[in-house]
VMD Tcl script that draws the C-alpha trace (Angstrom):
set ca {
  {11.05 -28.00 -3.37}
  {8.28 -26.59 -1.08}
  {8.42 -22.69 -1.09}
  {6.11 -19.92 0.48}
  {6.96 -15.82 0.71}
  {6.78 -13.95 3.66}
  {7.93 -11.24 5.69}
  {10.00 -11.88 9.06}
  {9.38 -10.40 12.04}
  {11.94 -8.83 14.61}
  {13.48 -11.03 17.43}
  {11.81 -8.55 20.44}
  {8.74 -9.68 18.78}
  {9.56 -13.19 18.63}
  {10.40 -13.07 22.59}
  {6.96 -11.78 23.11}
  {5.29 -14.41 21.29}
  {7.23 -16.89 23.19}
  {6.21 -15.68 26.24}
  {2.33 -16.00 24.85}
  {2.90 -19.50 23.89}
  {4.07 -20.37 27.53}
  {1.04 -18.52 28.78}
  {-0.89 -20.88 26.25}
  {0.64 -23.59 27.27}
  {-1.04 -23.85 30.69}
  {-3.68 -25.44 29.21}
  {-1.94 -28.08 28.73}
  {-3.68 -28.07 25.48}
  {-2.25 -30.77 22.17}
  {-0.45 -28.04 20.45}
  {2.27 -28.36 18.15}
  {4.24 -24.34 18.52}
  {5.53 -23.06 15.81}
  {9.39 -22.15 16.93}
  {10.71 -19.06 17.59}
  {12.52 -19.14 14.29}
  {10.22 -20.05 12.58}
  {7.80 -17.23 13.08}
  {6.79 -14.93 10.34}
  {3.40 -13.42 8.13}
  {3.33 -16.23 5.34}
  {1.83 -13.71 1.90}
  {1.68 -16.30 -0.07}
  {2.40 -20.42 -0.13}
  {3.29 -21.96 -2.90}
  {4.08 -25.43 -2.61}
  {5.86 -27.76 -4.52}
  {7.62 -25.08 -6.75}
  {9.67 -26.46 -10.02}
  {13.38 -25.78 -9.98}
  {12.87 -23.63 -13.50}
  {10.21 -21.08 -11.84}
  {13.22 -20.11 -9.04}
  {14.27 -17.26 -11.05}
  {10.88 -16.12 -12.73}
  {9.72 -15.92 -8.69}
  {12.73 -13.90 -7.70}
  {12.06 -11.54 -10.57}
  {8.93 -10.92 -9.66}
  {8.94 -10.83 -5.95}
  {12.07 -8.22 -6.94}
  {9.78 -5.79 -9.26}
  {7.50 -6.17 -6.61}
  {9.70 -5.45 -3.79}
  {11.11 -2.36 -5.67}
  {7.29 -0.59 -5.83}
  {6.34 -1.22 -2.46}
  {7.38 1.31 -0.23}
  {8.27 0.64 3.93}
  {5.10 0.50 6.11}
  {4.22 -0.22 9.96}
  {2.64 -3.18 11.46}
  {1.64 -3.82 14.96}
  {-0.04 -6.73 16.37}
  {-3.46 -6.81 18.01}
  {-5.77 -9.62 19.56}
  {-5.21 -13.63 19.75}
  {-7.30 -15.67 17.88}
  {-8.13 -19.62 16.44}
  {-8.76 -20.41 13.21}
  {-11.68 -21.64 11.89}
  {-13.16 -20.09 15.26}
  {-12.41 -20.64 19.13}
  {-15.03 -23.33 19.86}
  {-13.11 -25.98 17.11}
  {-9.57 -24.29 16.94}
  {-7.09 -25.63 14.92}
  {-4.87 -22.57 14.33}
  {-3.53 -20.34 17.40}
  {-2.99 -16.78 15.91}
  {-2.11 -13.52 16.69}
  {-3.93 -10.98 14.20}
  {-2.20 -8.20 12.60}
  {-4.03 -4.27 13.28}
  {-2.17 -1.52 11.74}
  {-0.56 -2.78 8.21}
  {-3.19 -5.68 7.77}
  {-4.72 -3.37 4.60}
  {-1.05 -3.17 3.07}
  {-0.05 -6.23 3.63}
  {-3.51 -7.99 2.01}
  {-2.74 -5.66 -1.13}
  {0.91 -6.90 -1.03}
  {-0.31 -11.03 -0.76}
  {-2.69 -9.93 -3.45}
  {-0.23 -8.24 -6.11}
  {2.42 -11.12 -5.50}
  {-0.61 -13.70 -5.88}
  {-1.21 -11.80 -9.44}
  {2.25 -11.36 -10.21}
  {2.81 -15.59 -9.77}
  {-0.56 -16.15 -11.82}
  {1.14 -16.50 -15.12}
  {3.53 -19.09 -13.91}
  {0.86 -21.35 -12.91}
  {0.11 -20.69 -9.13}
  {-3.26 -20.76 -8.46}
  {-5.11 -18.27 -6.35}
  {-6.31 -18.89 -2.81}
  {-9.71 -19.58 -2.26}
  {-9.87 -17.74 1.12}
  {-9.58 -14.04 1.66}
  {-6.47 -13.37 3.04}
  {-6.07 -12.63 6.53}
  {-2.68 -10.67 8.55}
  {-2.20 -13.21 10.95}
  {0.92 -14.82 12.65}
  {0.53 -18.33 13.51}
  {1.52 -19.53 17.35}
  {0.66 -23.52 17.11}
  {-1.48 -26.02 15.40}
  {-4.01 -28.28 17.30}
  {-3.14 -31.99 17.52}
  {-6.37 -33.02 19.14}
  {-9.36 -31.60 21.03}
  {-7.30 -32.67 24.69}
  {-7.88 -29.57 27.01}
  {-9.46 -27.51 23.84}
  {-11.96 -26.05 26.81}
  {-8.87 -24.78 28.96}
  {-7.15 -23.15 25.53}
  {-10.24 -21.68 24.93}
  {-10.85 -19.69 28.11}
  {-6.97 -18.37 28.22}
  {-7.57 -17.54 24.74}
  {-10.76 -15.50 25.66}
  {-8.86 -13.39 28.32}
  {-7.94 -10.82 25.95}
  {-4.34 -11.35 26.31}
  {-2.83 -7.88 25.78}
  {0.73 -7.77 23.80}
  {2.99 -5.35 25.52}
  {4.96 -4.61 22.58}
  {1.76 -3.94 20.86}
  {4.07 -5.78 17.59}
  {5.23 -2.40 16.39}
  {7.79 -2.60 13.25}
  {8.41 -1.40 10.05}
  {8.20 -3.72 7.19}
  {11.09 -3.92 4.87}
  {11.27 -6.69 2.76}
  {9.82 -10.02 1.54}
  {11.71 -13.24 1.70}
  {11.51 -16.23 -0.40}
  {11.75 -19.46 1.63}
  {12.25 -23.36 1.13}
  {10.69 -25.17 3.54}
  {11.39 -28.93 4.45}
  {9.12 -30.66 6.60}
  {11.17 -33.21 9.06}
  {9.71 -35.28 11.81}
  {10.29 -33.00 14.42}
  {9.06 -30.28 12.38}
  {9.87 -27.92 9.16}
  {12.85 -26.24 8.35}
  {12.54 -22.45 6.54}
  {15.68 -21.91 4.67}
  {16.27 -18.09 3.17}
  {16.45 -18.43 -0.86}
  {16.43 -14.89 -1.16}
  {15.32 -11.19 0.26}
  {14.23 -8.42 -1.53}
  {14.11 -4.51 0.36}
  {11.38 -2.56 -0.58}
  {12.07 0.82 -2.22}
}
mol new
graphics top color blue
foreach p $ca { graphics top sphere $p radius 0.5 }
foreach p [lrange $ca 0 end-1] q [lrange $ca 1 end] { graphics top cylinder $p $q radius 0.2 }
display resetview
């Protein structure tokens, strides 16, 4: 079974990323969005995860959960991953929270190690991903409504509470995220 954690986000944030993506969509850009539902801050992805490691995860992720006390995030700028010029990930960055939240990815990345998850290569980086590029069709357009400086009215502000454990099971017309199990913070 393919598993990740993460941490949702609230559904007045969700509208306002909605209403980005139809802004985005303008360009009339190849872009595969990520669904409203489906929206959250991935900490860590684990892949194809052995039915015997289910409760050594939850274990953890609860120890973890339990010394990790509430803390604000709010959202910031738009962004592409690697870069806007090739961009193959539409993102909206995380500002206030991105510090606790890399320390959180990082002691649930050390907390997995002895089960056999590797750790990531990359740095982590607070981000919230809006679509994936199919193909380079109007990649000019994205890029210059991406460049506007789109400002979030919200400005993303919530507390976070909890991490969730999810199964995820990709489908032709695109993954399902299916709650295994949530765990409050202190």
């Amino acid at each position: 079974m393919r598993t990740f954690i993460a941490v949702e986000i609230p559904e007045f944030l969700r509208e306002e990323f909605v209403q980005l993506q139809e802004r985005l969509k303008k360009s009339d850009a190849d872009v595969k969005w990520v669904e409203p539902e489906n929206m959250h801050l991935t900490l860590k992805f684990l892949g194809d995860t052995e039915e015997n490691k289910m409760e050594k995860i939850s274990e953890i992720l609860k120890r973890i959960a339990q010394e990790t006390k509430q803390f604000e995030i709010t959202f910031s700028d738009l962004g592409a991953f690697p870069n806007l010029n090739f961009p193959k990930v539409i993102w909206v960055g995380v500002d206030k929270g991105k510090k606790e939240l890399a320390e959180l990815a990082t002691r649930i990345e050390n907390g997995l190690l002895p089960l056999g998850f590797s750790k990531e290569k990359r740095t982590y980086s607070a981000h919230l991903t809006l679509g994936r590029i199919r193909s380079p069709k109007n990649k000019d357009k994205l890029k210059k409504i991406l460049e506007e400086k789109i400002e979030i009215k919200e400005k993303g502000k919530f507390y976070l509470q909890k991490i969730v454990f999810f199964s995820s099971k990709l489908t032709p017309t695109g993954p399902i995220y299916t709650k295994l199990a949530e765990f409050p913070f202190s």
